[in-house]
N, C-alpha and C positions, 0 to 999 in steps of 0.2 A: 504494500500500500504506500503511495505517493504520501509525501507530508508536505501540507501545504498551510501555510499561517491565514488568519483571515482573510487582512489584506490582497492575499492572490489564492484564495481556494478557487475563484473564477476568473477567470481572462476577461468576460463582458458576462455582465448580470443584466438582463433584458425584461423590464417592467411594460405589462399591459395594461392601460386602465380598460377595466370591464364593468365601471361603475352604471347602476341605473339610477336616476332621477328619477322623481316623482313630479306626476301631473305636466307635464310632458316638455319639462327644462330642457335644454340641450344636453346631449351625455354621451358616452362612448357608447356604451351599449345598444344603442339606439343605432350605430353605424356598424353593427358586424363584427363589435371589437371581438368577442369571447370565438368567435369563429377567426379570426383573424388571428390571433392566439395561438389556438389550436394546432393551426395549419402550420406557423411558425416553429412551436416546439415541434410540430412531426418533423419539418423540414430539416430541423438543424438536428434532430437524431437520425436522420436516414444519411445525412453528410458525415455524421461521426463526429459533431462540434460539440454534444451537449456534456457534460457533468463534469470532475475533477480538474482546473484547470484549463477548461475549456468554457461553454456557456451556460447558463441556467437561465430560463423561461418562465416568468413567473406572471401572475396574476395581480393587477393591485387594485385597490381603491380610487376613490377621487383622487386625481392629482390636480386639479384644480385649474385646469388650461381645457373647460368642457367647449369654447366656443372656436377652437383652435382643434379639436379632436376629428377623428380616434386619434390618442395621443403613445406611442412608446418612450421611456427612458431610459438610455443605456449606461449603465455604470460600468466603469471610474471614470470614464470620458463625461458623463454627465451630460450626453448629448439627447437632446427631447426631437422625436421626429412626429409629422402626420404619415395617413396613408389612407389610400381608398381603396386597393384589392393587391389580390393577394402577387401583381407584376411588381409593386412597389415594397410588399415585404420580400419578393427576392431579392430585389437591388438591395434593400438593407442588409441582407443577408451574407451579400455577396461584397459589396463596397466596403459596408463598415465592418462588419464582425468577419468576413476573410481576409478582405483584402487593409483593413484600417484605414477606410478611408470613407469622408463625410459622403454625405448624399446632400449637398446643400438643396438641394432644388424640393427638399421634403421637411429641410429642417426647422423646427421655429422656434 
């Protein structure tokens, strides 16, 4: 088993908000996020990118940028992207988490 300190147990931590609002606010949810998601964790385990060291896929709450959504944040880079289907979560996929490199054209 690898030993890894906090700080680098993951190479990129990848937050989804899949929040829903109430009464019909703007929200991730509302745009495909939880599916969006999904499709993302499948992708980067059928690549071989996800667990120790490499990336983890997670789920989050509000992140507070609903009128700016569906929102990702990638940590340690700290970079917040949009997206509307799933061409744009490969280019994330692809740009930032293999190649390190921004996607400006999605970031905000």
């Amino acid at each position: 088993m690898q030993n890894f300190t906090m700080s680098n147990y993951y190479q990129h931590h990848v937050f989804f908000c899949v929040n829903q609002r109430e009464e019909g606010e703007a929200c991730c949810a509302d745009k495909g996020a939880q599916a969006m998601r999904d499709y993302a964790k499948q992708k980067i385990k059928s690549l071989k990118l996800s667990g120790p060291g490499k990336c983890r896929v997670n789920n989050a709450g509000c992140m507070d940028r609903c009128s700016e959504g569906p929102v990702i944040a990638i940590y340690p880079e700290g970079t917040w992207y949009t997206y509307v289907d799933k061409d744009d979560i490969d280019e994330i996929i692809n740009e930032h988490l293999i190649h390190g490199r921004t996607v400006d054209r999605l970031k905000i």
